[in-house]
C-alpha positions in Angstrom: 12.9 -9.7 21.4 12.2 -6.9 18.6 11.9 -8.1 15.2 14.7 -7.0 13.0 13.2 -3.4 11.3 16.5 -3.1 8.8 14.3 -2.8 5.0 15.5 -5.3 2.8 14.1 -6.3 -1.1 11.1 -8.6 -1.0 12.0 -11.3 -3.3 9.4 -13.9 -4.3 10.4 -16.7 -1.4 9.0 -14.2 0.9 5.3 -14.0 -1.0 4.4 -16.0 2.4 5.4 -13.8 4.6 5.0 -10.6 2.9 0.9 -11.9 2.4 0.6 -12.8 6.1 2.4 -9.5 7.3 -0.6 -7.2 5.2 -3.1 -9.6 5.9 -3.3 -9.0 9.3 -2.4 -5.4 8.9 -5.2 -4.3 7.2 -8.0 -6.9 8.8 -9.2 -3.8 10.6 -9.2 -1.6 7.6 -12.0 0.3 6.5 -11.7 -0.5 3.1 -10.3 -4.3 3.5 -13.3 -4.7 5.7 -15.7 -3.3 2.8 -13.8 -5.5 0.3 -14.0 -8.7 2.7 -17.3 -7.8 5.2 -16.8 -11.2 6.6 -14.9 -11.0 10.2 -14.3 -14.7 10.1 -12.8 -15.0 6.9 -11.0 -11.6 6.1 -7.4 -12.3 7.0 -7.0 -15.4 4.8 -9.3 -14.0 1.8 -6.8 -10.7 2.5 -3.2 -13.0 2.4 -4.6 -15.0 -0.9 -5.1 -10.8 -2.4 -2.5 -9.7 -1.2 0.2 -13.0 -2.2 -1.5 -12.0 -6.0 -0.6 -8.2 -5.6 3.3 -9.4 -4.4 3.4 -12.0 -6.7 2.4 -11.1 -10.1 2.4 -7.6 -10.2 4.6 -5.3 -8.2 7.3 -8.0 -7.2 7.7 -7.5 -11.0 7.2 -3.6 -11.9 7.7 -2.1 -8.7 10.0 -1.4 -5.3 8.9 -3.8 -3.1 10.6 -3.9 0.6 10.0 -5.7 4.0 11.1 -5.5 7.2 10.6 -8.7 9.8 6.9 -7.7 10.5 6.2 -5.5 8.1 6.0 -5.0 4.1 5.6 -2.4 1.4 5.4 -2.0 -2.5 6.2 1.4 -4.3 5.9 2.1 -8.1 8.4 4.2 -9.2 6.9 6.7 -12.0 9.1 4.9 -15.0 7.4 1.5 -13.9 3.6 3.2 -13.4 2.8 1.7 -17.3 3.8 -1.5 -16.8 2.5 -2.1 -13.3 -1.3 -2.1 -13.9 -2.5 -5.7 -13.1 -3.1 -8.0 -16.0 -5.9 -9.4 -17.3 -4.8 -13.0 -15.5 -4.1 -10.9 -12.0 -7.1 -9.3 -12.2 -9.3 -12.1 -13.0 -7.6 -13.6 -9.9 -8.5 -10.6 -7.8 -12.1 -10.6 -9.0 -12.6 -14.7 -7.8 -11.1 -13.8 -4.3 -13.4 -10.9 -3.8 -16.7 -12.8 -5.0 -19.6 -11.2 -4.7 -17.8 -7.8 -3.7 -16.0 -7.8 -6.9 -17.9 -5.0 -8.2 -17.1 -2.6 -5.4 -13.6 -3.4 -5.6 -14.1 -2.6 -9.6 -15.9 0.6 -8.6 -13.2 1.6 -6.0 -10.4 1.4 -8.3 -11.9 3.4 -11.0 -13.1 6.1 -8.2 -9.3 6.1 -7.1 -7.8 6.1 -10.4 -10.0 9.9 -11.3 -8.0 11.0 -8.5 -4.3 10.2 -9.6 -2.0 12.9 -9.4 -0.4 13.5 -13.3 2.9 14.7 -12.6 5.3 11.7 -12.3 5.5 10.3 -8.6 6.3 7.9 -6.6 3.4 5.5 -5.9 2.8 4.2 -2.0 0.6 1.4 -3.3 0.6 -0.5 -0.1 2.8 -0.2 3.2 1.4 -2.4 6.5 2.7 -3.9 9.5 1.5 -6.7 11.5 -0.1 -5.3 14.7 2.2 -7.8 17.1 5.1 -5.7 16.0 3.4 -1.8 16.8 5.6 0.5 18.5 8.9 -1.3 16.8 9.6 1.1 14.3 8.6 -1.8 11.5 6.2 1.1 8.9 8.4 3.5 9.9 11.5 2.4 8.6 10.2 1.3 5.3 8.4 4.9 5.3 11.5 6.5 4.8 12.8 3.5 2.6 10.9 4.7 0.0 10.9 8.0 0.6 14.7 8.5 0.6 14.1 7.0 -2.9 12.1 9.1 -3.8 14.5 12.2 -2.5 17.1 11.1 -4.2 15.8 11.2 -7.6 13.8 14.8 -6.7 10.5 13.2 -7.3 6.6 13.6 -5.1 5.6 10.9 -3.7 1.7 9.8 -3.5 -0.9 8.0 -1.6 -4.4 6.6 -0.6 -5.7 5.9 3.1 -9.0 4.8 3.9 -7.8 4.9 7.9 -8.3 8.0 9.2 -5.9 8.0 12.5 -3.4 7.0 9.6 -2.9 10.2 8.6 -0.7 12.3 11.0 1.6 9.8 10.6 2.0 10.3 7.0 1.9 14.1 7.6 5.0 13.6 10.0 6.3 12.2 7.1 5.7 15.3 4.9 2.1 14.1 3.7 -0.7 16.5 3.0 -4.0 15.5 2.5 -4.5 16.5 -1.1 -8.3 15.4 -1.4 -11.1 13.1 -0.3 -12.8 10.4 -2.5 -16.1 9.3 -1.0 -16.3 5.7 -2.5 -19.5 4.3 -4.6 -22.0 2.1 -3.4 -22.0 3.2 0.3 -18.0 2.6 0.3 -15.7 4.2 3.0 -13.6 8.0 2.2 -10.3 7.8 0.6 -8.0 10.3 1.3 -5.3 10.9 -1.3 -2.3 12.3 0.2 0.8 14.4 -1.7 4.8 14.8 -0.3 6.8 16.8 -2.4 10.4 15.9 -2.7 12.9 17.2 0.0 16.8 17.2 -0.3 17.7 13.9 1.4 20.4 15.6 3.3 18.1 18.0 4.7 15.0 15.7 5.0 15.7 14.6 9.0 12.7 12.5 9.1 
């Protein structure tokens, strides 16, 4: 039976299933699997980082949707300010990583020299979990935020690390905007720009 694909608000309650949803859709990530190089125990380290992302950061300062098998945050540009992690969220980001801490400090400050300016909306994370491909679950929350986005006549931006990843955000309106080779050996980012579209003329 398909899994219901209507986005709703991700409240708190659904931290576990929100976590569990992105864990296992970015197990096979590039950079998850640079974050986390162990197979065995990537997709629980990955649902303890991602129930801190939900949880204390952009559950609070950003748009955060789901669907029944698949999740995404957006950061609005008003709400860019206030969502950088804490010193609390970060120091509980730093203990799940461990020993690949300082990549993940490197990544971020890589990432960050690449931020487009001009006020945007903010893709921080969209996944689904792979038992639900072919179901529409990304897809609908794709346009989710992007309608959002329309409707207040504002870009929207984003980062991919998986490669086959990005025709689908060009059918979308994407276009790769530049690539950020991480440090230390880490995998290429690409950054990807969508300027706004009239939401009655957007058809995607």
């Amino acid at each position: 039976m398909p899994i219901m694909n209507t986005p709703e608000t991700a409240m708190l309650d659904d931290a576990p299933m929100v976590s569990r949803t992105l864990a296992r859709a970015f197990v096979d990530d590039p950079m998850m699997r640079w974050f986390f190089p162990d197979d065995a125990s990537r997709e629980a380290a990955l649902g303890r980082y991602y129930t801190t992302l939900f949880t204390r950061q952009y559950a609070h300062h950003g748009v955060c949707e789901r669907t029944g098998a698949a999740a995404a945050f957006w950061v609005p540009p008003e709400a860019q300010a206030k969502a950088v992690p804490d010193e609390e969220t970060i120091k509980e980001l730093l203990d799940i990583l461990g020993d690949r801490a300082g990549a993940f400090q490197g990544a971020v400050e890589a990432a960050a020299q690449h931020t487009p300016q001009e006020p945007h909306w903010y893709l921080a994370v969209i996944g689904a979990d792979p038992a639900a491909q072919g179901q529409g679950q990304g897809a609908a929350l794709l346009r989710s935020g992007l309608a959002k986005a329309d409707a207040a006549g504002q870009p929207a931006y984003l980062e991919s690390s998986k490669p086959e990843n990005l025709p689908v955000y060009e059918h979308f309106g994407f276009t790769v905007r530049g690539e950020v080779r991480l440090p230390d050996g880490g995998p290429v980012l690409w950054s990807m720009w969508r300027e706004p579209r009239r939401p009655a003329a957007d058809g995607v």
